[in-house]
Residue frames as a rotation matrix with the C-alpha (Angstrom) as fourth column:
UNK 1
0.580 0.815 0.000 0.00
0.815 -0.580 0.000 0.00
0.000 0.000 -1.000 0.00
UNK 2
0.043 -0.339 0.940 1.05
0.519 -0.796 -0.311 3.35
0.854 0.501 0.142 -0.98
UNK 3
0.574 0.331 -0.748 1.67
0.723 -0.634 0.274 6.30
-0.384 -0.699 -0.604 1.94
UNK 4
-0.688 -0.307 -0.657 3.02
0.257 -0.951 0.175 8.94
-0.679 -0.048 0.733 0.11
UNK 5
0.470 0.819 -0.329 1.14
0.116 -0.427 -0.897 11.59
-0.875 0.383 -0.296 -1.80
UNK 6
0.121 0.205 0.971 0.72
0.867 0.455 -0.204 11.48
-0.483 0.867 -0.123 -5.30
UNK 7
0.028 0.485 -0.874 1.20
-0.111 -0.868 -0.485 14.11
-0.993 0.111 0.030 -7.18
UNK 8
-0.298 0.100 0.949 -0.17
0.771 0.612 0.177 14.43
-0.563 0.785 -0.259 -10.80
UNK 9
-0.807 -0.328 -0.491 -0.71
0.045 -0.863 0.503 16.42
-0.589 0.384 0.711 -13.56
UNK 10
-0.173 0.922 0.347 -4.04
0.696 0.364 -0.620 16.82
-0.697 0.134 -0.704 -15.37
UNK 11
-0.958 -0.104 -0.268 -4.64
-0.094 -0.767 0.635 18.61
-0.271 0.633 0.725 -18.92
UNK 12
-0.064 0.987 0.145 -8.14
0.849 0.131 -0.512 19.96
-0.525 0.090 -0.846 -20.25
UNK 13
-0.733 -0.046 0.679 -8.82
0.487 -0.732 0.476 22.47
0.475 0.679 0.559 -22.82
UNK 14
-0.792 0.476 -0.383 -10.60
-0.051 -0.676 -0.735 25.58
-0.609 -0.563 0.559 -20.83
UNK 15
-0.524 0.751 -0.403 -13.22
-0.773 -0.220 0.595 25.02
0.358 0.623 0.695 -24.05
UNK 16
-0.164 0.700 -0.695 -14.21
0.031 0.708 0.706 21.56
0.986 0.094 -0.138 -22.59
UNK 17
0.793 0.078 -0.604 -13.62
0.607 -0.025 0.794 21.90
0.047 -0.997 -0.067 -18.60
UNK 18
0.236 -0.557 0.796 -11.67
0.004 -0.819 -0.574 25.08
0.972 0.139 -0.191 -17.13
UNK 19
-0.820 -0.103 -0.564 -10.47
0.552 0.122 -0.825 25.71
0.154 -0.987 -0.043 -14.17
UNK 20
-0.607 0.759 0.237 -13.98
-0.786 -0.527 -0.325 28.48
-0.122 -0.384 0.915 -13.48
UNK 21
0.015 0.864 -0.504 -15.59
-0.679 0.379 0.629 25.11
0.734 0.333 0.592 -14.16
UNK 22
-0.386 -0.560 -0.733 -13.64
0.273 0.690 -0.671 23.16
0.881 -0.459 -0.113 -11.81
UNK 23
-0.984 -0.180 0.009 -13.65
0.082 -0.488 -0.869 25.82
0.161 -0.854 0.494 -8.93
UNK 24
-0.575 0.751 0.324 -17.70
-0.266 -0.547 0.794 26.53
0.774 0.370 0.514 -9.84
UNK 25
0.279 0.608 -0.743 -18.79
-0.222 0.794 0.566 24.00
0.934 0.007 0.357 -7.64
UNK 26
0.675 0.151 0.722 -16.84
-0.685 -0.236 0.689 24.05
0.275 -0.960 -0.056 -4.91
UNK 27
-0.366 -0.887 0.282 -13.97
-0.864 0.436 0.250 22.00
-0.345 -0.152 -0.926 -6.43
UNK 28
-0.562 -0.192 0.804 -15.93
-0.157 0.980 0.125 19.17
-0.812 -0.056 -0.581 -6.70
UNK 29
0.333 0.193 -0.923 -16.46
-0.935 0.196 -0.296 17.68
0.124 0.961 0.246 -10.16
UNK 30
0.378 0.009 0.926 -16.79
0.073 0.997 -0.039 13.57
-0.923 0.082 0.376 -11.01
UNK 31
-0.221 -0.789 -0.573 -14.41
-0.723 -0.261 0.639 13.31
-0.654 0.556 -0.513 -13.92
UNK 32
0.012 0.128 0.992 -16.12
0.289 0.949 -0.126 10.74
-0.957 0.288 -0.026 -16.33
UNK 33
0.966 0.249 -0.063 -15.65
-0.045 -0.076 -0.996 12.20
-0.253 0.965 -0.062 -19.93
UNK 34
0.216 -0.868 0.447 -12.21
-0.537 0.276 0.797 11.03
-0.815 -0.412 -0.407 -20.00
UNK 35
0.680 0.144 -0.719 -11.71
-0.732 0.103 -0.673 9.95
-0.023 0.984 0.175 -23.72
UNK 36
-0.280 -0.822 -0.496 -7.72
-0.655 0.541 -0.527 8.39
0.702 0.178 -0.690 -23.74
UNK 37
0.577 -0.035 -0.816 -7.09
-0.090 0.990 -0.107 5.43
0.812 0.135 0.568 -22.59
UNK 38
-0.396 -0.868 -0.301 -3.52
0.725 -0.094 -0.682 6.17
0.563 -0.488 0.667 -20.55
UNK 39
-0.793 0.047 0.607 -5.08
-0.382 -0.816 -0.435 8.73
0.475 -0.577 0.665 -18.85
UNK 40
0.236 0.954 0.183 -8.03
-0.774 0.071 0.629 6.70
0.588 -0.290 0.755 -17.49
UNK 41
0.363 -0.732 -0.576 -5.17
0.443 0.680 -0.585 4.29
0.820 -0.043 0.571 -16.62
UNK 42
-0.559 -0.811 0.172 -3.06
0.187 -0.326 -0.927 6.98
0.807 -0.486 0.334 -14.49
UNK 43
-0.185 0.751 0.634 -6.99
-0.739 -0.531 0.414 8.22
0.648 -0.392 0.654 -13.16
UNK 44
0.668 0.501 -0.550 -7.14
-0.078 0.783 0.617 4.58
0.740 -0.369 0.562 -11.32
UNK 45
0.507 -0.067 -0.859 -4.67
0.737 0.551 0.392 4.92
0.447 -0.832 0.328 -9.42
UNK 46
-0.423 -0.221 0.879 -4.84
-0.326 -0.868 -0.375 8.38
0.846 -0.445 0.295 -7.87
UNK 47
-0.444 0.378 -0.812 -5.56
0.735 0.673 -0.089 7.97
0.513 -0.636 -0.576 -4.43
UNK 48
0.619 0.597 0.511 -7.10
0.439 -0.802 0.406 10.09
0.652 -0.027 -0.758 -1.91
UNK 49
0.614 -0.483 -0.624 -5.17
0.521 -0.346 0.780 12.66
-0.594 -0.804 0.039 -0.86
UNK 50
-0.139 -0.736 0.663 -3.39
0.939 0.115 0.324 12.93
-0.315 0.667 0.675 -3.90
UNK 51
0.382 0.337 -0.860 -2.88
-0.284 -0.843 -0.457 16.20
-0.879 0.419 -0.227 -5.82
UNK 52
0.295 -0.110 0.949 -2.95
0.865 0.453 -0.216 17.39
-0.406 0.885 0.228 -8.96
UNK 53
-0.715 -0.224 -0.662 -2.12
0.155 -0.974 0.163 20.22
-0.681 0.014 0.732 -11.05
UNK 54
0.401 0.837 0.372 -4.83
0.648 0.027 -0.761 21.49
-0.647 0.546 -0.532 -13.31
UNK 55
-0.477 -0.838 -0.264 -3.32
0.046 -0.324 0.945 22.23
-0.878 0.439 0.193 -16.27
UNK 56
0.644 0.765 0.011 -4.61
-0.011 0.024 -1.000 24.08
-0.765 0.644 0.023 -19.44
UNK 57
-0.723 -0.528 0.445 -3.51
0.291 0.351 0.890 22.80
-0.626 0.773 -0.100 -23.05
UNK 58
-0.590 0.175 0.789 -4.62
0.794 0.302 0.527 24.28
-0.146 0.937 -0.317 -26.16
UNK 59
0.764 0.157 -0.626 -4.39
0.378 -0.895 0.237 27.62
-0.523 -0.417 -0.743 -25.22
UNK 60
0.257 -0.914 0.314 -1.51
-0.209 -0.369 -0.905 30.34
0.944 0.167 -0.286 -26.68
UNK 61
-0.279 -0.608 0.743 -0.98
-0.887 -0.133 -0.442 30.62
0.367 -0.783 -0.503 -22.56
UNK 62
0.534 0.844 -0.055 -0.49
-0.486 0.359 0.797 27.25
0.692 -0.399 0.602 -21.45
UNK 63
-0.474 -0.680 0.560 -0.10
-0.429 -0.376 -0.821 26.81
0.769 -0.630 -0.113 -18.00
UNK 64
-0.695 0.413 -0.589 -0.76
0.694 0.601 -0.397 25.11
0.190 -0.684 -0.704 -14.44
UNK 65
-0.463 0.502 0.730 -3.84
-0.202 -0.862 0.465 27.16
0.863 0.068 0.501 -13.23
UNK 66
0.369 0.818 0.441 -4.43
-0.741 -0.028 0.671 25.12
0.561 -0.574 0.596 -10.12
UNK 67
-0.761 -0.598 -0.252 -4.07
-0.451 0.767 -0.457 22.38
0.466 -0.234 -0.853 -7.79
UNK 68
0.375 0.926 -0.044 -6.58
-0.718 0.320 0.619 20.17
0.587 -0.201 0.784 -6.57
UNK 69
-0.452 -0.050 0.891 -6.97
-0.722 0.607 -0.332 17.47
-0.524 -0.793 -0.310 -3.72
UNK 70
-0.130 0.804 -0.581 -8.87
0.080 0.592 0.802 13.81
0.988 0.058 -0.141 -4.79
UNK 71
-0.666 0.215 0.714 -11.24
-0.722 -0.427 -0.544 13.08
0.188 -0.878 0.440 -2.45
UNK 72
0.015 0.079 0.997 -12.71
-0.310 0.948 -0.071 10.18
-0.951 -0.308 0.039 -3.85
């Protein structure tokens, strides 16, 4: 069993999920439109606790714009 903290990186174009979409809510957001493969792969074994960065791609400015917690 794992005890350190994860830490991961997470890309999303701000057209399909932004960080103001992320944060809208109160942070929390169920990630299920996950398309790739390898990335639904890396998404199994985040644990809680883990962070991420919330990184936007497919942007002129792209850049970490966050950090998030899992929680479950």
């Amino acid at each position: 069993m794992r005890t350190e903290k994860g830490y991961w990186l997470l890309k999303t174009e701000p057209s399909e999920w932004s960080w103001d979409d992320q944060a809208g809510n109160g942070g929390l957001s169920k990630w299920d439109g996950v398309k790739n493969k390898q990335a639904q792969k890396y998404m199994k074994c985040m644990r809680l606790g883990d962070l991420y960065f919330f990184y936007h791609s497919g942007t002129k400015f792209r850049r970490v714009v966050g950090m998030v917690e899992v929680v479950r």
